[in-house]
C-alpha positions in Angstrom: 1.8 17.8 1.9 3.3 20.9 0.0 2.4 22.8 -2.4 3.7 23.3 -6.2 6.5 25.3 -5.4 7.4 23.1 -2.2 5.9 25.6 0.4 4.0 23.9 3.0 0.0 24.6 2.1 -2.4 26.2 4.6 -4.4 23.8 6.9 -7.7 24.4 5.5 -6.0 23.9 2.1 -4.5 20.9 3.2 -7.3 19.3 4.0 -9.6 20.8 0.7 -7.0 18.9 -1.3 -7.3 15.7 1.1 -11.4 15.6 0.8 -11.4 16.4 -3.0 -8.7 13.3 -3.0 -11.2 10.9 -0.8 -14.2 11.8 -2.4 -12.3 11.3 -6.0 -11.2 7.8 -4.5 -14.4 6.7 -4.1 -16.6 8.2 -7.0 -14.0 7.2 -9.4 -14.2 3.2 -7.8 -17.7 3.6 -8.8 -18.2 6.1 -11.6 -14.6 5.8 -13.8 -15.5 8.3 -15.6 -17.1 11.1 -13.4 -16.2 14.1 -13.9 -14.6 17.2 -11.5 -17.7 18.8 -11.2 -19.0 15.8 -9.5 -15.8 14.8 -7.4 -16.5 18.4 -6.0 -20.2 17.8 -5.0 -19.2 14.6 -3.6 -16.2 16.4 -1.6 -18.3 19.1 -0.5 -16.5 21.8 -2.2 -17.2 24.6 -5.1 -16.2 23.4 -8.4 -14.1 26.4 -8.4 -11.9 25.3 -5.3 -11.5 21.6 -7.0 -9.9 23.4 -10.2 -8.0 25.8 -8.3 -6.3 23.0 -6.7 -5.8 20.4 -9.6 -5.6 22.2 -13.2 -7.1 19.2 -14.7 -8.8 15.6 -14.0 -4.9 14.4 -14.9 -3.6 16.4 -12.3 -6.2 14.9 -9.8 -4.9 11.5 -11.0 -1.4 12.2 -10.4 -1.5 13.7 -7.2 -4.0 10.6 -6.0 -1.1 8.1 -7.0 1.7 10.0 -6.0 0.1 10.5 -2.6 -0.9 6.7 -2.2 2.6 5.1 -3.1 4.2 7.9 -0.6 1.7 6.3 2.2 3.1 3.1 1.3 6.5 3.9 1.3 6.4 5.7 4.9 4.0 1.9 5.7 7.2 0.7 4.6 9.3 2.8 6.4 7.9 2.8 9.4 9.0 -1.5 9.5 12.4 -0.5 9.7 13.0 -2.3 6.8 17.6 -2.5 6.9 17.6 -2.3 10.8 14.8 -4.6 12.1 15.2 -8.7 11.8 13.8 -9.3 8.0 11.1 -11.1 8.9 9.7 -8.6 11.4 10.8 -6.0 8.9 8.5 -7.9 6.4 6.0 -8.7 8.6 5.4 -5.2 9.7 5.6 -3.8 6.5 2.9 -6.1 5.5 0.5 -5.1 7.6 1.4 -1.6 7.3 0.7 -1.5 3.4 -2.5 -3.4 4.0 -3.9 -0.5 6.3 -3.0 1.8 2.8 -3.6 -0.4 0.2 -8.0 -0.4 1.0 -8.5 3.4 0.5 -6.6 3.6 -2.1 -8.5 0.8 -4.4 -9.3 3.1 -7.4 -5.9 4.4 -7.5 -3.5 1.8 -7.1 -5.4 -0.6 -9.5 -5.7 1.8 -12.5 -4.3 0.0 -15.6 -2.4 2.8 -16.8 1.4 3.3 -16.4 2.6 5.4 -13.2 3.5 8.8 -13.9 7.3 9.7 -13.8 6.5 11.5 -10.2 5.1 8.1 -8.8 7.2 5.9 -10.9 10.3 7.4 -8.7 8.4 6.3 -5.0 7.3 2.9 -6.5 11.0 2.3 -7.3 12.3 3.6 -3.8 9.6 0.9 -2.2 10.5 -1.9 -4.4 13.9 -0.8 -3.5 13.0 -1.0 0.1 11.5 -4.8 -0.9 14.8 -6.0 -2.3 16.7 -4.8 0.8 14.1 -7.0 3.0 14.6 -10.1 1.1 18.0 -10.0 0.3 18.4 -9.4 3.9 16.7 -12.6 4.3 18.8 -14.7 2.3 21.6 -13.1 4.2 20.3 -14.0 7.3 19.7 -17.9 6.4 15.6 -17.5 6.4 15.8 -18.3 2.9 18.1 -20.5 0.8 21.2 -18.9 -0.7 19.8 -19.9 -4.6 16.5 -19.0 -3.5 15.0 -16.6 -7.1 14.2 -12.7 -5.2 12.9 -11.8 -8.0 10.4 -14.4 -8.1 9.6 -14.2 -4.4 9.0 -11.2 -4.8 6.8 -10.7 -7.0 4.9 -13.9 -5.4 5.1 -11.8 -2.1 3.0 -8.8 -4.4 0.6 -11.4 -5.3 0.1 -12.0 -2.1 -0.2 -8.8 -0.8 -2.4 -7.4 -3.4 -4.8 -10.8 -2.8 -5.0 -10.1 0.9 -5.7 -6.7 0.1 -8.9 -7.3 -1.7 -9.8 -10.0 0.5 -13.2 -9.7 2.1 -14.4 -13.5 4.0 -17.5 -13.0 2.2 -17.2 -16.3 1.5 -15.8 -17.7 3.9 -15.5 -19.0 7.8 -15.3 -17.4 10.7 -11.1 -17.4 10.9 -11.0 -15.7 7.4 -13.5 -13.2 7.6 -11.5 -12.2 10.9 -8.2 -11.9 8.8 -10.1 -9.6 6.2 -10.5 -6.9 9.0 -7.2 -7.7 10.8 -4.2 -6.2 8.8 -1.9 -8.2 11.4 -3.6 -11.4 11.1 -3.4 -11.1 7.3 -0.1 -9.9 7.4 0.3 -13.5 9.3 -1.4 -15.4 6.8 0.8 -13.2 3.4 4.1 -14.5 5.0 3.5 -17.9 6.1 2.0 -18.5 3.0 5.1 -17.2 1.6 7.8 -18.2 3.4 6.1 -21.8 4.2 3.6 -23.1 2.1 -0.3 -23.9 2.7 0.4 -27.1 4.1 3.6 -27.1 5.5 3.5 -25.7 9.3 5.3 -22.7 10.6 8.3 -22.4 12.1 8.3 -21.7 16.0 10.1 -18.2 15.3 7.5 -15.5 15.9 8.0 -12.7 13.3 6.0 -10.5 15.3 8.5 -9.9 17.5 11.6 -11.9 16.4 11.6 -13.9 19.6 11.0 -18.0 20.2 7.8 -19.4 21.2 
C-alpha cells in the first residue's frame, strides 16, 4: 500500500489505514450510513487519525473499492491466468476471488458506479477473464461458437452466488462448500462448464491431470 504521492507509508500507518478499512467494511454492512466518527470508534482509532488518512467519507469509499478489486486481481493473478491450462487457471482463480470476495461484502456490492481508479483494475480482471475463456475455446474445452460474453457473465453469476452462499439451508455437502472456497470453486465450474445434471468430465481441473 502507498501513500498519495506513491511513497511507501509507514508500518503503523499501514495498518491504521487497513483497521479503519475493516472496521468501515463491517459498520457500513450494517449501519450504511454511519458516519467516520463511528468507523473510528469501531477501528479503534482517534477521529483525528481517520480524517488524517481519508479527507472525506468518499475518500474512505474509494480507497475500500480500489483496495478490494486490487485483492482480486492479484486472486486472479496468482491462477496464472495466460500460462496455466484454462481450466486450472479458472479453477484457481475461482477459489482465489472467493477467499476476497466475503470481507469485502459492503464494498463490492454497493450500487453505485466504480470510481475511474477502480474502474481501471475491474477492467484489467475482466481483462484477465477474457484471456481465460478465450483460452478455453482455444484449447477445445469449449465449442468454437460458444457466446464468451455470455459465459462470462454466467461465470459472474456464479461466482457472486457462491460468494454469498451460506448452507443455512441446506445439507451437510453444501454447508461444507459454503466454508470451502476450493470445493465451491468445484461446484462454480462444473456448474458452468457442465450443467446440474450432466456429470463431469474425468479431467481434474485441480491439477490438469486424468483421473
Amino acid at each position: 500500500m502507498s501513500g498519495t504521492a506513491g511513497r511507501p507509508l509507514r508500518a503503523d500507518a499501514e495498518r491504521s489505514i487497513k483497521a479503519i478499512m475493516r472496521a468501515a467494511e463491517d459498520l457500513l454492512g450494517t449501519n450504511p450510513a454511519a458516519t467516520m466518527e463511528q468507523i473510528a470508534e469501531a477501528a479503534g482509532v482517534a477521529r483525528a487519525t481517520v480524517h488524517r488518512r481519508f479527507a472525506s467519507r468518499e475518500a474512505l469509499l474509494e480507497t475500500m473499492e480500489v483496495t478490494a478489486w486490487r485483492e482480486i486481481e492479484q486472486a486472479v493473478e496468482a491462477a496464472r491466468p495466460k500460462t496455466a491450462p484454462p481450466l486450472v487457471a479458472l479453477h484457481q482463480a475461482t477459489a482465489n476471488i472467493l477467499q476476497v470476495k466475503p470481507g469485502w461484502r459492503f464494498t463490492l456490492t454497493r450500487p453505485v458506479p466504480l470510481s475511474p481508479r477502480a474502474q481501471a483494475v475491474h477492467a484489467a480482471v475482466m481483462a484477465n477473464c477474457e484471456t481465460v475463456f478465450a483460452r478455453a475455446v482455444e484449447s477445445g474445452l469449449l465449442p468454437p461458437d460458444i457466446d464468451t460474453a455470455w459465459t462470462r457473465q454466467a461465470y459472474l453469476a456464479l461466482l457472486g452466488e457462491a460468494a454469498h452462499h451460506t448452507g443455512r439451508d441446506a445439507g451437510t455437502a453444501c454447508a461444507v462448500r459454503a466454508t470451502d472456497p476450493d470445493a465451491l470453486a468445484t461446484l462454480v465450474i462444473d456448474t458452468l462448464m457442465y450443467g446440474l445434471a450432466r456429470p463431469a468430465p474425468p479431467q481434474n481441473h485441480r491439477t490438469g491431470r486424468d483421473g
